[in-house]
C-alpha positions in Angstrom: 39.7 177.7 243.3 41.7 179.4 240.4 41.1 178.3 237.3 44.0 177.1 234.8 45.4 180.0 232.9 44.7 179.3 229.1 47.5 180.4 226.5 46.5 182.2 223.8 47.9 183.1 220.6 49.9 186.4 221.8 51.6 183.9 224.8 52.7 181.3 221.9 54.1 183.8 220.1 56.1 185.5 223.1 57.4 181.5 223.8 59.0 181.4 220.4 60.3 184.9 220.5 61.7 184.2 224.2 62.5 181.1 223.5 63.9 181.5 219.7 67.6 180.7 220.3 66.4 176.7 221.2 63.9 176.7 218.7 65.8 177.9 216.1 69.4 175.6 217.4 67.1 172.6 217.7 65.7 172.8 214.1 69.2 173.7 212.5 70.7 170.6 213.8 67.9 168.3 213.2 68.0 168.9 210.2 71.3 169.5 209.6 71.3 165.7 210.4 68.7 164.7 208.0 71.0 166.3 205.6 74.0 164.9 206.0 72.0 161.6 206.1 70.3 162.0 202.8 73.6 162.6 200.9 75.5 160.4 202.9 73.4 157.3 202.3 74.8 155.4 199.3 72.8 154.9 196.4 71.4 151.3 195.2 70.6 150.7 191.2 67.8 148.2 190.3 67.9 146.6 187.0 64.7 144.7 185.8 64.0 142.2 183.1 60.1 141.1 182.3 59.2 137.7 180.9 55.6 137.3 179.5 54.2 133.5 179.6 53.4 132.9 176.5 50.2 129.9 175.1 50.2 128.9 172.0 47.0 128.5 170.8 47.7 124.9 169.8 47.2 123.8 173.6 43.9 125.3 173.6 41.6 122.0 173.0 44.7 119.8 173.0 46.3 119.3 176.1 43.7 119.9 178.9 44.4 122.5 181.6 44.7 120.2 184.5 47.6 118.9 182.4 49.5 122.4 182.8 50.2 123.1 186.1 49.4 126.7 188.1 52.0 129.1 186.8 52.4 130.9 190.0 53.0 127.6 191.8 55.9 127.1 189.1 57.8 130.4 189.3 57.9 129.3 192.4 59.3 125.9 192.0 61.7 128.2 190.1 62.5 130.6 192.1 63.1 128.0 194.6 65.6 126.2 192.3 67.3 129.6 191.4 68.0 131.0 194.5 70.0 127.6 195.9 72.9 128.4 198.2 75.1 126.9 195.4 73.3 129.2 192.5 74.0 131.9 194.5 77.1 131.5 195.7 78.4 130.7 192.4 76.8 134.3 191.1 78.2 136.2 194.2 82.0 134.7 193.3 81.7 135.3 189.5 81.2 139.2 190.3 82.7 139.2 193.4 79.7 140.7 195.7 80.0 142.2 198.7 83.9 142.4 198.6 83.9 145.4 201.2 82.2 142.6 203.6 84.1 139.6 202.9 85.9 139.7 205.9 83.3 140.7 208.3 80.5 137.9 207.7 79.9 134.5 207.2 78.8 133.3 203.9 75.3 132.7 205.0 75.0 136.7 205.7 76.1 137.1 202.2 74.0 134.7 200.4 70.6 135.9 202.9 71.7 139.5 201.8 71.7 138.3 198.1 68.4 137.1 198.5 66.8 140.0 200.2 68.2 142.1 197.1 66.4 139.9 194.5 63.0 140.3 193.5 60.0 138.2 191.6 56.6 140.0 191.2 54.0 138.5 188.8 51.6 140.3 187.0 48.1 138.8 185.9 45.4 139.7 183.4 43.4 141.9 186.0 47.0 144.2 186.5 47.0 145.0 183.4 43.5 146.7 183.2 41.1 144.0 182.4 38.0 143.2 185.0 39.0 139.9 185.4 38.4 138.3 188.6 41.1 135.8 189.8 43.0 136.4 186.5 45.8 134.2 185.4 49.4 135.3 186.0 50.8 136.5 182.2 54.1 137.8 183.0 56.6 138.6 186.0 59.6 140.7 186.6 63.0 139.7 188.1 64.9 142.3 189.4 68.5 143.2 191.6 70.0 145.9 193.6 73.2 146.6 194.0 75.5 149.8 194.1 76.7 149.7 191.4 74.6 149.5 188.0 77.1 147.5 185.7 76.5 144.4 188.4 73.6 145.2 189.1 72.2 144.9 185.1 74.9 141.2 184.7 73.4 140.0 187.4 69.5 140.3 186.5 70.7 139.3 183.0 71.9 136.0 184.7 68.9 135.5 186.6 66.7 136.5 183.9 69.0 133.1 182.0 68.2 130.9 185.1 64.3 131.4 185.1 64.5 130.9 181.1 67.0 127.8 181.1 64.7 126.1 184.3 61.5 126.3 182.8 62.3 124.4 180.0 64.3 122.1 182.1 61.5 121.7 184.8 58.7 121.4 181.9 60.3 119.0 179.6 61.0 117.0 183.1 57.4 116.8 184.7 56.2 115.8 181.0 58.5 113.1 180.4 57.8 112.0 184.2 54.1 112.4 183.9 54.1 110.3 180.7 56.2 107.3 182.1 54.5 107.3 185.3 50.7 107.6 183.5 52.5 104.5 181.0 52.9 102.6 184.4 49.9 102.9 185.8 48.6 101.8 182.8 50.1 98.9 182.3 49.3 97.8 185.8 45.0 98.6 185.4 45.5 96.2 181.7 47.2 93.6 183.5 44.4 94.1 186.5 41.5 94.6 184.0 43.0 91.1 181.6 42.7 89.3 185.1 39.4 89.6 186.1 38.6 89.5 182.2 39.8 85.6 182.8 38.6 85.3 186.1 35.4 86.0 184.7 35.9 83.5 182.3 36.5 81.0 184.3 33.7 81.6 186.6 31.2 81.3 183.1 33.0 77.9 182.3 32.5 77.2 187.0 28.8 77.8 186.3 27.9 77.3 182.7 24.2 75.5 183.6 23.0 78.3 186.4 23.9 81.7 184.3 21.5 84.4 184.2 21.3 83.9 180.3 20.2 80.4 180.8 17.2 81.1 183.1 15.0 81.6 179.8 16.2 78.5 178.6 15.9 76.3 181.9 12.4 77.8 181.9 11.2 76.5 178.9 12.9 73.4 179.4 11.2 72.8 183.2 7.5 73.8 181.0 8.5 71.3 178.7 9.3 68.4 181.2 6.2 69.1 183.5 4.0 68.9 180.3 5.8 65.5 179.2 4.9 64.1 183.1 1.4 65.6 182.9 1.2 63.1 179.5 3.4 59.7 180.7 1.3 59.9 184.3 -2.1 59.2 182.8 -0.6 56.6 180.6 1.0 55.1 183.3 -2.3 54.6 185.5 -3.8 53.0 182.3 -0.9 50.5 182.4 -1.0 49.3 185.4 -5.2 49.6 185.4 -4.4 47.0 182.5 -2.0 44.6 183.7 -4.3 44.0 186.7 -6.8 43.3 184.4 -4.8 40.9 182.6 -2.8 40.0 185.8 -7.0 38.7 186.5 -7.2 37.1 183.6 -4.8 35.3 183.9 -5.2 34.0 187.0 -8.7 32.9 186.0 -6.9 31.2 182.5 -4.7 29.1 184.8 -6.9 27.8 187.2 -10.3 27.8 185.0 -13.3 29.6 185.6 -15.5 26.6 184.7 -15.2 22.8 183.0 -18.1 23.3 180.9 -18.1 26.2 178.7 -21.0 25.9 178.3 -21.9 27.6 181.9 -19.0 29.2 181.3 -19.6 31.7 178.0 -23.4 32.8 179.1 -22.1 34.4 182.4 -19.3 36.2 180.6 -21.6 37.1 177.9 -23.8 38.7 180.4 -20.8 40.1 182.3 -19.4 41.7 179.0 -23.4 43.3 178.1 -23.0 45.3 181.9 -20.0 46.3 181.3 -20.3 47.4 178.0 -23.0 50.0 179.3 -20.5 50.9 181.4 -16.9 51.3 179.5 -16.0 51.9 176.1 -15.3 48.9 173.7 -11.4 50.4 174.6 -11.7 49.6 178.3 -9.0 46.5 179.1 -11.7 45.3 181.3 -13.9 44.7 177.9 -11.3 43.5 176.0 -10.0 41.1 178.2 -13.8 39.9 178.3 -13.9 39.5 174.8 -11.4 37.7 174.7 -12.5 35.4 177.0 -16.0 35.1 175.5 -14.2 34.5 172.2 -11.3 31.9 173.1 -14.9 30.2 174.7 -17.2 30.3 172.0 -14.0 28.6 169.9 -13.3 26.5 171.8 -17.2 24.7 172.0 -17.6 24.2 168.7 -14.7 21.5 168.4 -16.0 17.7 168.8 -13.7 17.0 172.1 -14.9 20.1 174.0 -12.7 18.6 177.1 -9.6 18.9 174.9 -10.7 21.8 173.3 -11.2 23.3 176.7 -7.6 22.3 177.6 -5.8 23.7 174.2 -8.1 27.0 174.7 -6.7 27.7 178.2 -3.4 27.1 177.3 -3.9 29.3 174.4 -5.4 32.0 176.1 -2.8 31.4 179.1 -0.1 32.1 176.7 -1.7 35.3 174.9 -2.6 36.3 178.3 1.5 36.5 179.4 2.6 37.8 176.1 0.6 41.0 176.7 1.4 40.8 180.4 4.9 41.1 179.4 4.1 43.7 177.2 2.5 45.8 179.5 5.2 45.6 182.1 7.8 46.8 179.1 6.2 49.7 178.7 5.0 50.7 181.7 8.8 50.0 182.7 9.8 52.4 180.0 7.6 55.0 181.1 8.1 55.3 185.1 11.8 55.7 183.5 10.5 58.2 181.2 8.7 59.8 184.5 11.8 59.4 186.7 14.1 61.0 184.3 11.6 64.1 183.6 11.2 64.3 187.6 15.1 64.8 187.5 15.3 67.3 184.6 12.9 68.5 186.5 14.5 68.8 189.9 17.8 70.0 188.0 16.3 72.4 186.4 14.9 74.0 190.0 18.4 74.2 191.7 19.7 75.3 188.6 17.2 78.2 188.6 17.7 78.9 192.5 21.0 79.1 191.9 20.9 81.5 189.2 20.6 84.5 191.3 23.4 84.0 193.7 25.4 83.1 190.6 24.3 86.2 188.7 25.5 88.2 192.3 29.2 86.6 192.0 29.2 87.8 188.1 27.9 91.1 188.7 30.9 91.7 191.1 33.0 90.7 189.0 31.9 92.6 186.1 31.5 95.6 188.2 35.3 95.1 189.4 36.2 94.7 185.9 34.0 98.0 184.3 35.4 99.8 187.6 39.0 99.1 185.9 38.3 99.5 182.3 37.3 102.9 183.4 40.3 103.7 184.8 42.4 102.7 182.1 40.4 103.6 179.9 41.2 107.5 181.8 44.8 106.9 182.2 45.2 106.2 178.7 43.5 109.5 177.7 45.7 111.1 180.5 49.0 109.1 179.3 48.0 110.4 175.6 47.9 113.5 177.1 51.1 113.5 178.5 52.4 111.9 175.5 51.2 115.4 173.4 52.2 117.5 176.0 56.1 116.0 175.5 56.0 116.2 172.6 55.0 120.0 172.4 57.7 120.1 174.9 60.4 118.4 172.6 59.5 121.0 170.1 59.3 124.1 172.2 55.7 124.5 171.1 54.0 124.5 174.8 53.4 127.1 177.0 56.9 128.9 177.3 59.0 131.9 178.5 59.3 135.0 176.6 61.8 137.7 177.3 59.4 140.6 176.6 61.8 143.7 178.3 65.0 142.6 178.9 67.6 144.4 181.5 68.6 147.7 181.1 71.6 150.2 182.7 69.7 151.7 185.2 70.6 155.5 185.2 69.3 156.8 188.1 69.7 155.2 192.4 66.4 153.2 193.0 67.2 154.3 196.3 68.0 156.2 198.6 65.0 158.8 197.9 67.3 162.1 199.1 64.4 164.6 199.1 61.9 162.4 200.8 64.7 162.2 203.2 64.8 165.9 203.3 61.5 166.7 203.5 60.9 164.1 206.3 64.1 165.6 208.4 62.6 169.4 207.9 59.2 168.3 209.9 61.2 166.0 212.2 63.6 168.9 213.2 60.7 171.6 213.3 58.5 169.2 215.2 61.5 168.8 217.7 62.6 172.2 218.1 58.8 173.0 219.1 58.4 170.1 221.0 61.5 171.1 223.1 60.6 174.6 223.8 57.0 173.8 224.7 58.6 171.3 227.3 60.6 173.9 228.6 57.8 176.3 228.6 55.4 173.8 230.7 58.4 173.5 233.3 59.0 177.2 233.8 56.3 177.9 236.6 57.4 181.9 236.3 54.6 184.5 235.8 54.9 186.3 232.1 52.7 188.7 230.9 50.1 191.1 232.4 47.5 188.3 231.4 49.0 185.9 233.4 49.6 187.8 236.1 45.6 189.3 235.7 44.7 185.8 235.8 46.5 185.2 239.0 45.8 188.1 241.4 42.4 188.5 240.0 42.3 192.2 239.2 44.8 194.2 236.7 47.9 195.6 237.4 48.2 199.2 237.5 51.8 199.5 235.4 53.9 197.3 234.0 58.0 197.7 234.2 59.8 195.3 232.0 62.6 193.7 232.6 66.3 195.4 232.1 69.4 193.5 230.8 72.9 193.9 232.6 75.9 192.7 231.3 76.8 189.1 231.5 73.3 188.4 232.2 73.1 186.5 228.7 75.9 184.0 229.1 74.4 183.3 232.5 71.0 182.8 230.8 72.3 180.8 228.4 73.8 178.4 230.8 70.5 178.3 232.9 68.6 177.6 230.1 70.9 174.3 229.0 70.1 173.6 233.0 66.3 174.1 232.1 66.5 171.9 228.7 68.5 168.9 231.4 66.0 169.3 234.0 63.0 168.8 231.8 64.3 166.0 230.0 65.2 164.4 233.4 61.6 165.3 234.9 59.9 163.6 231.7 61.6 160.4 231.1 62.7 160.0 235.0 61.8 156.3 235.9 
């Protein structure tokens, strides 16, 4: 099987020389096109005005920089605010835009066209050469095309007016809105925080005995009581060892231990030796022995020892009673004494078990109330904040527009770029002249060339005769080649 035939640089150049009328009428008109095009195209002026953003260094350890908000965010807001239906509308009537189109579209086509012709680029620190990573924005350019340069510079000049007149507008509005609403707020976390300052208060005054302050306190005072009922117990056993003692004695008084003293006082003599060795002279045992022994030993040595007997018990009787009485008095006292040191005592416990869940209830509270002190405290810094930042506002002393380059009368078209044009139409046209004729070419199954016709018989021709021209042979060829450029286009793109 024959191999494809390969075309080499003498057959390319015998296509463009056969084929040279095409090439040639196909690049003329191309870029004949591209010509009339460029210089047909009308021109569009840009004027541009630049405003730098200006910060005073008095806002620099003043007014914090959450308190300014993100510049590119606010040419935003701006921009937004600028290019209104109504903003623009009202520009396109005062200069009477688009007055060849009035007619043909609606007024949203003509404000959407006045859009697309405005522009706002921002330029931060890194754009203007530093390293900066993430630098702030520090100026931005507003610019407007149009066809004409006189409207194209009054209408950047009254856009450049907008931006400037908005700022200050929008700025000396969010401050005086920031301070009321941080001035609200406030007032609301003092009347929150003067609340639970009385609730708190009240809830001291609620549980004034079981604070945490008076656990110290309670604690001495419950050390203090136990001692004081360590000390009344053992004087209330002596008591009531006493009045039985004397509760003894004076049941022996009243009914008479013996008629004759004289048996009598030698058994309570002896009784009053054993117990000596065995109590103290202190003992009420002892002394109400001696006592016995004495009203005795008085009462033998009188003539009539049956009346003296009589008188004696009586006496003693009486004695007796009176301390009996005594006794009970203070032993009374003291189990009162005990009884109200057992309920100091007991008060003193719940007051210290209820300490804790008492100290619980105030430390909400006070946590509640430290939780809103803090945040009044922080919206009075932010509402002093605010307040500064007004005022810098007020007296154009904040962070502000500067016109740095204002419009200018543009001299030369922004666009349309008539030798790019050019220069893009020449390459078009030659690219589609040689595109053409190489389509023709790849159609043309006709032999041309001794190498061609080498490759296809597989050996060389002896001679060559070349082809002869008649007359009219040329405007025949011509017409069958308009047939060739038809059929190729028709074999390409045929569906």
């Amino acid at each position: 099987m024959a191999t494809e035939y390969e075309l080499t640089l003498s057959d390319y150049l015998s296509i463009m020389r056969r084929r040279s009328p095409y090439l040639v009428g196909i690049f003329v008109a191309g870029f004949l096109i591209s010509v009339v095009v460029a210089f047909t195209l009308p021109p569009s002026y840009r004027a541009t005005g630049t405003i730098m953003v200006e910060t005073p260094p008095v806002l620099e350890g003043v007014v914090p920089r959450a308190m300014r908000n993100d510049l590119d965010e606010r040419i935003n807001i701006i921009k937004q605010r600028v290019m209104t239906r109504d903003g623009l509308l009202q520009i396109i009537n005062k200069y009477t835009l688009f007055k060849e189109n009035e007619g043909s579209r609606t007024t949203t086509e003509l404000i959407d066209t006045m859009r697309s012709r405005v522009a706002v680029e921002s330029f931060s620190a890194s754009d203007a050469g530093t390293s900066q990573q993430g630098a702030p924005t520090i100026a931005f350019t507003i610019s407007f095309e149009d066809r004409h340069p006189e409207v194209a510079l009054q209408v950047t000049n009254d856009l450049v007016t907008l931006f400037l007149d908005w700022n200050v507008k929008l700025r000396t509005e969010g401050a005086t809105e920031t301070t009321a609403f941080f001035s609200q707020e406030s007032d609301k976390l003092k009347a929150e925080v003067d609340r639970l300052e009385e609730k708190i208060g009240a809830y001291k005054r609620q549980n004034s005995a079981n604070l945490p302050e008076q656990l110290g306190l309670r604690t001495t005072m419950m050390s203090r009581a136990e001692n004081d009922l360590y000390s009344v117990e053992p004087d209330i056993r002596s008591g009531n060892e006493e009045l039985r003692s004397l509760e003894a004695e004076l049941a022996a008084a009243r009914h008479g231990m013996s008629d004759d003293p004289s048996e009598t006082l030698p058994a309570l003599k002896a009784e009053f030796t054993k117990l000596s060795a065995i109590y103290t002279e202190s003992h009420p045992d002892l002394r109400a022995l001696k006592r016995k022994i004495e009203a005795l030993e008085l009462g033998a040595s009188t003539v009539d020892s049956r009346n003296a007997a009589a008188n004696v018990t009586n006496l003693a009787v009486f004695k007796i009673q009176a301390k009996v009485d005594a006794v009970n008095a203070r032993l009374e006292s003291l189990l009162q004494q005990k009884n109200m040191l057992q309920a100091k005592i007991v008060q003193n416990e719940h007051a210290m078990e209820m300490t804790p869940k008492v100290a619980q209830g105030l430390e909400i509270l006070i946590r509640d109330r430290d939780s809103a002190q803090r945040k009044f405290d922080e919206l009075r810094n932010k509402k002093m904040n605010a307040q500064i930042a007004q005022n810098l506002e007020s007296e154009n002393k904040s962070e502000r527009f500067s016109l740095l380059e204002p419009p200018i009368l543009p001299e030369k078209p922004f666009k349309p770029n008539r030798k790019k044009i050019l220069a893009l139409g020449f390459f078009l046209a030659l690219a589609s002249a040689i595109g053409v004729v190489m389509l023709l070419e790849s159609i043309d199954k006709r032999i041309r060339g001794a190498e061609a016709l080498t490759h296809v018989l597989g050996s060389r021709p002896l001679v060559i005769i070349p082809y002869l021209h008649i007359e009219g042979e040329k405007v025949l060829g011509s017409n069958l080649g308009m047939r060739e450029i038809v059929a190729a286009l028709w074999s390409r793109w045929k569906p």
